[in-house]
N, C-alpha and C positions, 0 to 999 in steps of 0.2 A: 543374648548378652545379659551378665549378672547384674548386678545392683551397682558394683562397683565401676563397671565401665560404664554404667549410665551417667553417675557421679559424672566420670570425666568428659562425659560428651556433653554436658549438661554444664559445666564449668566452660569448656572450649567455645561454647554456643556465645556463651558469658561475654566471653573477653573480644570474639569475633562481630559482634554486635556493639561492643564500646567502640571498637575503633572503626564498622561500621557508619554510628553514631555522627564520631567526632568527624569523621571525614570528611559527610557530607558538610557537618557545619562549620570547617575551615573552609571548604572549596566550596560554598556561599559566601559567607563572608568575604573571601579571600577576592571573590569577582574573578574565581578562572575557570569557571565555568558556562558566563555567560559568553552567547555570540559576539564577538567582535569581527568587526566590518575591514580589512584590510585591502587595497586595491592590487590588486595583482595577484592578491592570494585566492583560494579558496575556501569552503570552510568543509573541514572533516565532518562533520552534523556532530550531534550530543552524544554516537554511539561511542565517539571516539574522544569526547570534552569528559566523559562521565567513568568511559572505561578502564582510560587510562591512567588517572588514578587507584582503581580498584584493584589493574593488573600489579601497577606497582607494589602497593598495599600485602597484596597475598603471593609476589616474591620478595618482601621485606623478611613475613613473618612466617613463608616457609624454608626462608632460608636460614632464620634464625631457629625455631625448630631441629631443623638439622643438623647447625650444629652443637644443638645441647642434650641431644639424642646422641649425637658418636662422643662428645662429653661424659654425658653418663654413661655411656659404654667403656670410656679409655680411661678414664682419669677418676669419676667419683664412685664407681663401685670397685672394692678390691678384686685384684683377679685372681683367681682357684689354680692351686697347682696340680697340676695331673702327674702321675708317672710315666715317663718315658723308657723308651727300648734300653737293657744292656748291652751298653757295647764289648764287642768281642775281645776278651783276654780280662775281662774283669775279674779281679780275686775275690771278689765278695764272696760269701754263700748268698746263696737264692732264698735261705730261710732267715737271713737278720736283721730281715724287717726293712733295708735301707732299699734306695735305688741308685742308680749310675747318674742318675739326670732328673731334677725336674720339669717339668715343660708349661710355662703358664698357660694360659687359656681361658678366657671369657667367662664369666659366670650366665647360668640360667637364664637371668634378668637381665646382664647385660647382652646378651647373645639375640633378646629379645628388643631391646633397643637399636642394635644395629638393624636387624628388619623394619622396625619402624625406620629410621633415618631411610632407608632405602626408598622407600613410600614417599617420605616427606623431601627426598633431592629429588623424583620422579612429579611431584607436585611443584618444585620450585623448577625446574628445568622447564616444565608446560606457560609457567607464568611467566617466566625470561621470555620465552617465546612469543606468549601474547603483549609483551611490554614492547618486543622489537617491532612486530607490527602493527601496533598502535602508534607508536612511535615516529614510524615512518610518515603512518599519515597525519599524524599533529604535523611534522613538519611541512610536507608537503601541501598540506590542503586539501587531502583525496579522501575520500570515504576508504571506508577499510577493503568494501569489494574489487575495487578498482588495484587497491593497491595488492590488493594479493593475486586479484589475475593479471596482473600489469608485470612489468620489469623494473617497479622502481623499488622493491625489496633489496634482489640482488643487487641491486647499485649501491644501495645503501649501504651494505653491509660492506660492502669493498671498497668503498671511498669514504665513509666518514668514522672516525673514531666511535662515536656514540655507538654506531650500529656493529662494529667490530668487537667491543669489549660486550656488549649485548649476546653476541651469538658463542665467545668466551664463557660467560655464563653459562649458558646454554649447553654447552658441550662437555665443560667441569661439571656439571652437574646428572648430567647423565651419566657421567664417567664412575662418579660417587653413589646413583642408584642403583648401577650394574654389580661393583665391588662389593658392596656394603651386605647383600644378599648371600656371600661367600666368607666371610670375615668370620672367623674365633678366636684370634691373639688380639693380644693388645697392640703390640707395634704396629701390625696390619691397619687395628683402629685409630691410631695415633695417626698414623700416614693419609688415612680419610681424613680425619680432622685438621691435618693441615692443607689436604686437595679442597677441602670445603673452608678454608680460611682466603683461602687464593681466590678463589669464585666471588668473593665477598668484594674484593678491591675493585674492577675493573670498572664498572659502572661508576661508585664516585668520585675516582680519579680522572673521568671522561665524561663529566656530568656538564652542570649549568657552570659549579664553581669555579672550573677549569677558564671558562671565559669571567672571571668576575673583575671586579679594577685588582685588588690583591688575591690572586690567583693561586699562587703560592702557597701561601696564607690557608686562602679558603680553601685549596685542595688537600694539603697536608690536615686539616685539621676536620673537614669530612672522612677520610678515610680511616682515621685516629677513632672519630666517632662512629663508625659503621663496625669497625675491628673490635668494638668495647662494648657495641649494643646487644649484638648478635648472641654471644655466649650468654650476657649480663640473663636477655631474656627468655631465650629457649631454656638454658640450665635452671630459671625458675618453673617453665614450664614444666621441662618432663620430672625435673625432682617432687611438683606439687602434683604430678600425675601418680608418680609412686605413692603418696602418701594416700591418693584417693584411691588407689589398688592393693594397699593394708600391705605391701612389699615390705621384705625383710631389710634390715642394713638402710633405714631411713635416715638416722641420726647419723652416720657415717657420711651420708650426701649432703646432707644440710649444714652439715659441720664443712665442708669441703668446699660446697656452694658458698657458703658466706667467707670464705675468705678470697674467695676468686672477686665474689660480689662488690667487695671493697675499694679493691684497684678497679673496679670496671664501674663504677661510681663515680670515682676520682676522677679517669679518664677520660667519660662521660662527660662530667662536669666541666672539667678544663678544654676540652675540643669546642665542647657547643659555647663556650662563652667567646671562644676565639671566632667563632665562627656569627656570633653577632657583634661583635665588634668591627670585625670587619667589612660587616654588611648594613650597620646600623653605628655610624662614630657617634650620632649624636642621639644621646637618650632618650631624648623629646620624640623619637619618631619611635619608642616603643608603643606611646598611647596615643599618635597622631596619623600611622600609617597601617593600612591593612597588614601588612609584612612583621612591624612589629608587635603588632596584637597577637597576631597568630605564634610567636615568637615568645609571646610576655605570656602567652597561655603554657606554652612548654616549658618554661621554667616553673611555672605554679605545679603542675602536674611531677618535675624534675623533684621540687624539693618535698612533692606527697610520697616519690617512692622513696628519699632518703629515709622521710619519718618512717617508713614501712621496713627499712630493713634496719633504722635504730631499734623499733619494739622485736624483732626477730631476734636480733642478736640479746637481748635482753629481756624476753619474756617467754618467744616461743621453742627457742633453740633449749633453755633449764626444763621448760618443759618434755621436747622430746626425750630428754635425757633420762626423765620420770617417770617413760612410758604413757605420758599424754599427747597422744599426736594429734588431736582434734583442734588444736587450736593452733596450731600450724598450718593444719587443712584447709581451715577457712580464712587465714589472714593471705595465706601462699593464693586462693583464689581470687581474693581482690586487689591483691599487687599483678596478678598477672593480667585484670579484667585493666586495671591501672594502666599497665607497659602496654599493651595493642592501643588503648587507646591514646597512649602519649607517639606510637607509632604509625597510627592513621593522622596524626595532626602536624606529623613529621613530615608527610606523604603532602598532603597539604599545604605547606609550608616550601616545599622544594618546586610547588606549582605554581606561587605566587611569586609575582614579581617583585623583588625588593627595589626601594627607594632610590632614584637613580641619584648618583652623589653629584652634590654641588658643581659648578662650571669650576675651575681653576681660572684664581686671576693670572691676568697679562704678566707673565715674567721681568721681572726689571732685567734691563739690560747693562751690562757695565759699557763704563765708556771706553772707545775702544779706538785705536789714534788711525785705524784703516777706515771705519766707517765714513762713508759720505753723507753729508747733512745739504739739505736744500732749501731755502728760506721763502715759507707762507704767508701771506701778510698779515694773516690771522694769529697760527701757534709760531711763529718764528722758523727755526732753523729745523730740519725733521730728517729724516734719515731716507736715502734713496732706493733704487729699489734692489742697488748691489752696493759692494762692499768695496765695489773698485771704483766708484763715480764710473759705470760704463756709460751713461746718459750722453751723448754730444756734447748739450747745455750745461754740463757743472765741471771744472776744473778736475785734477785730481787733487788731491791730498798732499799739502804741500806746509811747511814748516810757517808756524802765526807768527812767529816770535825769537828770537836767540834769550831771551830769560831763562835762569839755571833752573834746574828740574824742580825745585823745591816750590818753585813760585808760577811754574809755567802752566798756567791754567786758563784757557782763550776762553772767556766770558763771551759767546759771538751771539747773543742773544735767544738762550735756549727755552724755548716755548714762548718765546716773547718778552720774557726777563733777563735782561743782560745782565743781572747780579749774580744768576745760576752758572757756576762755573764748571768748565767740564776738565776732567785732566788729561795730562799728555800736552806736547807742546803743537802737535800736528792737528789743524783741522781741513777741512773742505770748505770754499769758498765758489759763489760765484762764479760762471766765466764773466773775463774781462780782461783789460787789457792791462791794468794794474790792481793785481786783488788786495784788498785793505787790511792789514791785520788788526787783529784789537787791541784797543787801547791799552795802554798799563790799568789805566784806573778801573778797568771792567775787569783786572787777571785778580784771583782771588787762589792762594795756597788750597791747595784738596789732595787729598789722594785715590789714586784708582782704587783701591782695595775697599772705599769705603762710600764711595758716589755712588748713585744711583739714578737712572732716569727711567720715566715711564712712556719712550719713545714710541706711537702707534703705528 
């Protein structure tokens, strides 16, 4: 290995140790790693508290890899036209220098990129894999031996969503390490990078969010964020890999990258904020709750890569233009050591439990002229346990009053205050042998559309 590839393994070590780093100290922090005591359950032990984040972890960021390797192979390197066959009956001459056809076709470097991505789907396929049986036994409770010489894998995988878009994964992605080994157009490489954009959905559309109170909400704007993360950060990897392998046509990727960069910034920024919104309504549980600490830390680290691709666009991008690429080198290395580590605190962050939302108070109820009311010596008159008076003991619903609409409001002493008027001119009464209606002096004008009672 030359100098230059040591560079890059030496930068990759970099970044895989950040978010190494950060992981463990969300997932302490975070308290989802210690034992917790559940009755009925059991507990996976720490192989499965500990791994399963890390599996995660390294199909985050070989997925993303992936697709900024068939990136740089489709879109940010230009592709080389070759000459193709003349077809028959051509009036050219053979000597005028022209052809019948160009045929694009992969450059050098890019030809060399799709075998990487091959490597790096054969890498994220293995980690889907150990995410599903991890997986399995987080849920279940079983250590991982059990569940892999056991039957509860294959159950999994056929009856619950999780386990189905897992093994999805899984299959798209071996699909993509097989192809990509054979690829020299570009359409071909286009076609991989949208089989490897579809690989990307299934897990967070089938994730935690999908059960969250706004569901919707929270899943649309996961996958928004996963769709925006992935290019955002493999394309700064393998573009800083070129640069640390002295590759020709840098200033063409860099130029290219940063406009992609932009919108996947934007959309970065706008999903994740939708997505603590809706997991965090009130502020105050940014600095009161493990969930939002962990949270308030990925925004801090969110607005270090903005500053990073402001000085890019305006210091190191005039430079490569100068044929200074050194300083792109090492900026493009600490934004990358940057992203693994804002994406192990990601990983972290999807572990912990966020803050369960407030109880919802008692819905007031309108007043309603079928309801049956029953009178306590305590709160007064209260509502039965049906809508018909089915009780023996309470009448039905029978007319208080002949008073015209506007006035007809049976004051029959609600909650104990007979000044509390309800509307409608029908209430529930008593059995007896002659029900009492109420008084005029207790009827008080109201309207349904604007009463309200807090019947319990």
């Amino acid at each position: 290995m030359n100098r230059a590839g040591l560079r890059v393994c030496a930068a990759a070590a970099g970044a895989a140790a950040a978010a190494a780093a950060v992981l463990v100290a969300g997932l302490v922090l975070g308290g989802s790693v210690t034992e917790k005591v559940i009755p009925g359950l059991g507990d996976p032990g720490a192989l499965t508290r500990w791994g399963l984040p890390a599996a995660r972890t390294a199909m985050d960021l070989l997925s993303a890899l992936t697709v900024g390797a068939l990136l740089a192979a489709a879109a940010f390197l230009p592709a080389e036209r070759g000459r193709g066959p003349r077809p028959a009956g051509d009036a050219r001459s053979a000597g005028d220098g022209r052809t019948a056809r160009d045929a694009a076709r992969l450059s050098e470097d890019a030809v060399g990129y799709m075998r990487a991505a091959s490597w790096l789907a054969a890498g994220w396929a293995a980690a889907a894999a150990a995410t599903l049986v991890l997986t399995v036994a987080d849920v279940l409770g079983q250590p991982v031996q059990q569940v892999v010489t056991g039957s509860e894998l294959s159950s999994y995988v056929g009856s619950l969503p999780q386990g189905t878009a897992l093994m999805i994964v899984v299959l798209l992605a071996v699909v993509v390490a097989l192809l990509a080994r054979t690829t020299a157009t570009p359409a071909a490489a286009f076609g991989l990078l949208a089989m490897a954009a579809v690989a990307l959905l299934p897990a967070p559309l089938t994730g935690h969010s999908a059960s969250a109170a706004n569901h919707a909400v929270a899943t649309t704007g996961v996958a928004l964020h996963v769709a925006a993360v992935a290019p955002w950060v493999g394309g700064l990897a393998i573009v800083g890999a070129h640069a640390l392998l002295r590759r020709d046509r840098l200033p063409v990727m860099a130029e290219r990258f940063s406009r992609m960069a932009l919108w996947c910034f934007i959309t970065v920024g706008a999903s994740g904020m939708v997505n603590v919104i809706a997991r965090l309504p009130d502020p105050v549980e940014l600095v009161e709750t493990n969930y939002g600490r962990l949270a308030l830390g990925k925004i801090v680290l969110f607005c270090a890569l903005g500053w990073f691709g402001w000085w890019h666009r305006n210091r190191t991008l005039p430079a490569l233009a100068d044929r200074r690429p050194w300083s792109f080198t090492r900026f493009a290395s600490a934004e990358a050591a940057v992203m693994a580590a804002a994406m192990g605190l990601a990983v972290a962050l999807a572990r912990t439990a966020p803050p369960r939302p407030p109880r919802p108070t008692p819905r007031s109820r309108r007043c309603s002229a079928t309801r049956c009311r029953r009178r306590s010596p305590r709160r007064g008159w209260r509502r039965c346990g049906s809508s018909t008076c089915s009780s023996p003991s309470w009448s039905s619903c029978s007319a208080a009053s002949t008073s015209p609409p506007s006035s007809g409001c049976a004051g029959a002493g609600t909650h104990g205050r007979p000044d509390a008027a309800r509307p409608g001119s029908p209430a529930c009464w008593p059995s007896s042998p002659s029900p009492r209606p109420a008084s005029p002096s207790t009827r008080r004008s109201c309207s349904a559309s604007t009463w309200r009672s807090t019947w319990s």
